[in-house]
C-alpha positions as CSV (number, residue, x, y, z in Angstrom):
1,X,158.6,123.4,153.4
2,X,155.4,122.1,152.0
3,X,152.4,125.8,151.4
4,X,150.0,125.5,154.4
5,X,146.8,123.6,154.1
6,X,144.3,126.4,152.5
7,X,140.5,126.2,153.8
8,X,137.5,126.3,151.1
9,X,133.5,126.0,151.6
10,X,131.2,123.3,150.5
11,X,127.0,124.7,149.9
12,X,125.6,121.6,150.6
13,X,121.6,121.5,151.3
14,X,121.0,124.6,154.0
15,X,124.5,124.1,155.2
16,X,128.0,126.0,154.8
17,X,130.6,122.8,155.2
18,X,134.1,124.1,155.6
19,X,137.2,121.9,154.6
20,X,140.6,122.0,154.2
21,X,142.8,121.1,150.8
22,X,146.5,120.8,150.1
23,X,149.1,118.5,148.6
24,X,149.9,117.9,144.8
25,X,149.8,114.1,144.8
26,X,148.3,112.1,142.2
27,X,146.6,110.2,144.7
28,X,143.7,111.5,147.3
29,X,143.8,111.4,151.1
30,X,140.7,112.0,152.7
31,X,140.7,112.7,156.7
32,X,138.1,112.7,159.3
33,X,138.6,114.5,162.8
34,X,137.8,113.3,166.3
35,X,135.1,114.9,168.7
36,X,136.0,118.8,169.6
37,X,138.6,119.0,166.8
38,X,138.6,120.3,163.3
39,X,139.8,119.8,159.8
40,X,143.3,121.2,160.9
41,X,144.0,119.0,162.9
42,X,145.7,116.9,159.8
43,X,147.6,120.2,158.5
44,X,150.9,119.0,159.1
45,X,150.2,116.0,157.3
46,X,150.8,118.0,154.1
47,X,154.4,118.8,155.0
48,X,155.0,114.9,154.8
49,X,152.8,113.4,152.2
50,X,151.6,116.8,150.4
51,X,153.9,115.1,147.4
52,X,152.3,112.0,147.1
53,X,148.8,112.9,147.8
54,X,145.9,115.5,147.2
55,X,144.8,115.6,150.8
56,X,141.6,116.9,151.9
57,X,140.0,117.5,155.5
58,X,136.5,117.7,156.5
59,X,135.0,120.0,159.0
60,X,132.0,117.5,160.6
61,X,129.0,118.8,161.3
62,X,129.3,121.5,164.7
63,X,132.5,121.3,164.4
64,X,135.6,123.7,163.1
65,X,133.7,126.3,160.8
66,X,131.0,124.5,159.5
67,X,127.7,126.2,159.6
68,X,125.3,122.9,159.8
69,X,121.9,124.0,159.1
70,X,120.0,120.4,159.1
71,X,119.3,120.5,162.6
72,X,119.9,117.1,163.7
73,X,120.0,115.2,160.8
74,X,123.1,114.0,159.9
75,X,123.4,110.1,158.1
76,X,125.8,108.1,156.1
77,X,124.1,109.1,152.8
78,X,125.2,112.6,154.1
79,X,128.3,112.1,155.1
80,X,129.0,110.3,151.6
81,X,127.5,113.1,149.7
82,X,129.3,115.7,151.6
83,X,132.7,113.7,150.4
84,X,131.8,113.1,147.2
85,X,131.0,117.4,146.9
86,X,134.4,118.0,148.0
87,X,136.1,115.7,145.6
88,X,134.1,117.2,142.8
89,X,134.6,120.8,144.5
90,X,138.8,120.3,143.6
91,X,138.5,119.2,140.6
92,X,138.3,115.5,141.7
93,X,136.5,113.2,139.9
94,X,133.3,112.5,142.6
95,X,133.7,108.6,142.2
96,X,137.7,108.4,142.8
97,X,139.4,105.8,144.7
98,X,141.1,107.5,147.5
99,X,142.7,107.0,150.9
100,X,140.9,107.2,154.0
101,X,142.1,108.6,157.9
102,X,140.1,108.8,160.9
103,X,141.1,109.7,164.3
104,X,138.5,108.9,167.5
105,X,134.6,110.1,166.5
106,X,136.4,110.5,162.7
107,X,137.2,106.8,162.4
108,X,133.3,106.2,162.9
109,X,132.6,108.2,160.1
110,X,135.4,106.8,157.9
111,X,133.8,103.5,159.0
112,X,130.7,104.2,157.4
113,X,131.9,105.3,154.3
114,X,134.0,101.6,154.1
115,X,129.7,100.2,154.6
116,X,128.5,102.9,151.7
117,X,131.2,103.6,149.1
118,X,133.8,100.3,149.2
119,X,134.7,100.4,145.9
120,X,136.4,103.9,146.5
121,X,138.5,102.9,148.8
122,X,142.2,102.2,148.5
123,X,142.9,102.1,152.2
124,X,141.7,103.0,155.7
125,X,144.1,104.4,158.3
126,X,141.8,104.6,161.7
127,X,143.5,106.1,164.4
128,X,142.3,105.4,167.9
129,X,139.1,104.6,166.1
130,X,135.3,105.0,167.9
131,X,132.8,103.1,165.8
132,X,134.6,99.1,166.5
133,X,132.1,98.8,169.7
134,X,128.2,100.2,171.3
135,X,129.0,102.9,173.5
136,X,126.5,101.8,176.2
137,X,126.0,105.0,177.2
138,X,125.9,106.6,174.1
139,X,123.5,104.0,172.6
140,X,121.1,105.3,175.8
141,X,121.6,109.4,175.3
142,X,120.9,109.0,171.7
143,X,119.1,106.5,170.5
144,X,116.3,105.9,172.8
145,X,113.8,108.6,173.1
146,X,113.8,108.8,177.2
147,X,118.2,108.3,177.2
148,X,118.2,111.2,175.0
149,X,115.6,113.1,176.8
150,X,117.4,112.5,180.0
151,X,120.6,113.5,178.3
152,X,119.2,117.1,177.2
153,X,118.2,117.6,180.5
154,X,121.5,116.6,182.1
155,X,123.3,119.2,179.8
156,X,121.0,121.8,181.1
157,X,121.1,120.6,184.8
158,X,124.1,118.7,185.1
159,X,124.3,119.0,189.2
160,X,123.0,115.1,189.6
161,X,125.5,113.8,186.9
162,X,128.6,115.5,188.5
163,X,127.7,113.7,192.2
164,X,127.4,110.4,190.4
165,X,130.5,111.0,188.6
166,X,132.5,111.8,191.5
167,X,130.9,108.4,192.9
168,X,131.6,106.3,190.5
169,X,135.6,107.1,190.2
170,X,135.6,107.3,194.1
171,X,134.5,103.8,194.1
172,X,137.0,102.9,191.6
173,X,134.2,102.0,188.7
174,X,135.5,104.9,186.7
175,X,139.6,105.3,185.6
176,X,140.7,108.7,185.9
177,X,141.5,109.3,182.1
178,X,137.7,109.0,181.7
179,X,136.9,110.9,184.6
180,X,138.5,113.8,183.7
181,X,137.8,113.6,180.6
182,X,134.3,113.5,181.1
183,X,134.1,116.3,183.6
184,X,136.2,118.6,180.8
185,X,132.9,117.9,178.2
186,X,130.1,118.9,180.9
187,X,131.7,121.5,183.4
188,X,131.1,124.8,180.9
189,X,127.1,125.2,179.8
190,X,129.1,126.2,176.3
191,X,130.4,122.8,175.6
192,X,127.5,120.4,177.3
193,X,125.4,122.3,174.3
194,X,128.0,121.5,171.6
195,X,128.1,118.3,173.5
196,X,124.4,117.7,173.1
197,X,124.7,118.8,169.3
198,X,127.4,116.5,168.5
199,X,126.5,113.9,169.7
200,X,122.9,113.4,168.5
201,X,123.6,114.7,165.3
202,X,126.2,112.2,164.6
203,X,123.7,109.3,166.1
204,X,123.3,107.9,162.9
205,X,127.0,107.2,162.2
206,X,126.8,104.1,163.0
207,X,129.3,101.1,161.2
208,X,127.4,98.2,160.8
209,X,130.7,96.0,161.6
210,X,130.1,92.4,159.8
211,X,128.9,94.3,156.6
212,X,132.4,96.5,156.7
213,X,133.9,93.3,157.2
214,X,132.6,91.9,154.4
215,X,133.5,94.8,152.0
216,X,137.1,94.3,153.4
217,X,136.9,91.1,152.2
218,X,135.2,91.8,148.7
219,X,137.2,94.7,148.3
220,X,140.1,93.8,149.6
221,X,140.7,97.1,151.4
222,X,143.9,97.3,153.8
223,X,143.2,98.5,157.1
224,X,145.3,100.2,159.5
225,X,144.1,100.0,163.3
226,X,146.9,102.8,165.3
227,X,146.4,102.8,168.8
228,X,148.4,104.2,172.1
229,X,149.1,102.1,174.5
230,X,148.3,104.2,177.1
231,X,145.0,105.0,176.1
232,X,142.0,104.9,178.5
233,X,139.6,106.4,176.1
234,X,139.5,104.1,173.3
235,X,140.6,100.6,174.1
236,X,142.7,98.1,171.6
237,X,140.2,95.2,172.5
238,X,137.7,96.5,169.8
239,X,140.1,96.3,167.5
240,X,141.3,92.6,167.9
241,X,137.9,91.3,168.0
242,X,137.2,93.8,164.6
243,X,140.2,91.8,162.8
244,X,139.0,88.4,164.1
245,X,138.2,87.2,160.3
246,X,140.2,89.6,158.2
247,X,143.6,89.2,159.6
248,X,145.1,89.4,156.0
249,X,143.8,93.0,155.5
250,X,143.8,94.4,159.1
251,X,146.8,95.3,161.5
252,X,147.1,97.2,164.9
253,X,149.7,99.1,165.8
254,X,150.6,100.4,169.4
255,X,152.0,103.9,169.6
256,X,153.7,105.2,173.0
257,X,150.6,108.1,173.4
258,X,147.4,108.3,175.3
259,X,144.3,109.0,173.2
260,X,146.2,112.1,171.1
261,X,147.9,109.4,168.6
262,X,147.0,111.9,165.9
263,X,150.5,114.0,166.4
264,X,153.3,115.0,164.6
265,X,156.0,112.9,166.3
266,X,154.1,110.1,164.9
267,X,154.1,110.9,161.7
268,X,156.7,108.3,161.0
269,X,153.7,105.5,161.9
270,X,151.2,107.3,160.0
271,X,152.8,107.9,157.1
272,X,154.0,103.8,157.0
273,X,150.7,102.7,157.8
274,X,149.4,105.2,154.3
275,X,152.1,102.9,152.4
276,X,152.0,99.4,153.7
C-alpha cells in the first residue's frame, strides 16, 4: 500500500496555504478541489498513481486548513504563484511541466492556469468542471456591486431567499438536485458565511474560454472533460460547446455518478483519462 498523502504549509503574502504532497513519480500531478472540499479529497489518488507521479494538492483559499489573510483578493496571478511556491516548496523546479486535475469550483481554477501558464501544462483532467459557462447568478452575487450587496445581505437574512426557493421548485423551475443542494449551502449561518467568503474571493477565477482554447491549440494540451451522467449540478452541454473547435485535443466522458465523480470506484476512468 502506497504511505498516506502528508500535509505541508506554504507562507505566501499574509497567508498560511496548506497542501498536501505524495507520490514518487518522475512526473507532477497537480489537483484542484471543488467548493466545500479540501486538498484530501485526492488522497487516494496516491495509492494508484503515487508511482508514476509526484502529486500535490492545494488547499484554495477558505477552504481545508488554509489560513487566507488577503481578504477578498484572490486572482489568477495568485493562484499561479501559489502553484508555482509549492512546486519550488518540494523541491520542484517552479517552471515544470506537470499534469493538471480539477473537480467542480477546482476545474475553474485549473482552467485559469491553462489561460496563464500553457506552456506548463502536459494535460488537464477536469472533472465535472465549473468555469465552461457564466453562472447567471453567480455573475449577479459577485460581480456587480448591488448582486453582491444583495448577496451579503441574503447570507445574513436569508428568510426571503428560502420562500422564493421553495417557489421556484414548487413550480417546477428548479430540479431537486439543485434545490437541495442549494438549501444545504444557506440553512446554517456557519456555512452562508463561508458561502459568502468563497465565493467572492474566488470572483476573479474566471477562464476566459476562446483564449484557453487557443492555448489548447498552440500548446497542444490534451484535455479530459469527466462527467456523470446523472448530474444536475454541472451539466455536459458546456462541455460540448467547450470542444466545438478542438475536438482533436478534448474528449468527454460520462461516468454512472451524480456530481461526486471525484471517487475511488472511478479511479479506473481517472487514471486512463491521466494516460490517454
Amino acid at each position: 500500500m502506497a504511505p498516506l498523502m502528508q500535509s505541508a504549509i506554504l507562507q505566501y503574502k499574509q497567508s498560511s496555504v496548506h497542501y498536501r504532497y505524495g507520490g514518487k513519480g518522475s512526473k507532477l500531478l497537480c489537483c484542484l478541489h471543488g467548493y466545500g472540499e479540501n486538498a484530501a479529497s485526492f488522497d487516494f489518488l496516491n495509492s494508484y498513481l503515487g508511482e508514476e507521479y509526484s502529486i500535490i494538492a492545494i488547499d484554495l483559499p477558505y477552504h481545508g486548513a488554509t489560513q487566507w489573510k488577503e481578504g477578498m483578493q484572490f486572482g489568477v496571478e495568485d493562484l499561479t504563484a501559489i502553484v508555482r511556491a509549492v512546486f519550488a516548496d518540494k523541491g520542484h523546479a517552479p517552471d515544470q511541466r506537470f499534469a493538471l486535475m480539477g473537480f467542480s469550483m477546482g476545474g475553474r481554477a485549473a482552467l485559469c492556469l491553462i489561460q496563464s501558464i500553457p506552456q506548463q501544462i502536459e494535460r488537464l483532467l477536469l472533472l465535472a468542471p465549473d468555469g465552461l459557462k457564466v453562472n447567471g447568478w453567480y455573475w449577479l452575487a459577485t460581480q456587480t456591486f448591488i448582486g453582491n450587496r444583495l448577496f451579503r445581505f441574503t447570507m445574513y437574512y436569508p428568510g426571503w431567499f428560502f420562500s422564493l426557493l421553495n417557489i421556484g421548485h414548487k413550480l417546477g423551475l428548479i430540479n431537486l438536485s439543485v434545490y437541495k443542494f442549494t438549501r444545504h449551502y444557506i440553512h446554517d449561518a456557519r456555512i452562508r458565511h463561508e458561502l459568502y467568503n468563497r465565493w467572492t474571493c474566488m470572483r476573479r477565477i474566471s477562464p476566459k474560454l476562446h483564449r484557453i482554447k487557443q492555448n489548447v491549440q498552440q500548446f497542444q494540451i490534451p484535455v479530459r472533460l469527466l462527467y456523470g451522467q446523472y448530474d444536475r449540478i454541472i451539466l455536459p452541454q458546456p462541455g460540448e460547446r467547450f470542444r466545438k473547435g478542438i475536438e482533436q485535443w478534448c474528449t468527454i466522458t460520462m461516468l454512472p455518478a451524480g456530481h461526486q465523480v471525484l471517487q475511488e470506484k472511478y479511479m479506473p476512468d481517472i487514471a486512463y483519462s491521466l494516460r490517454h
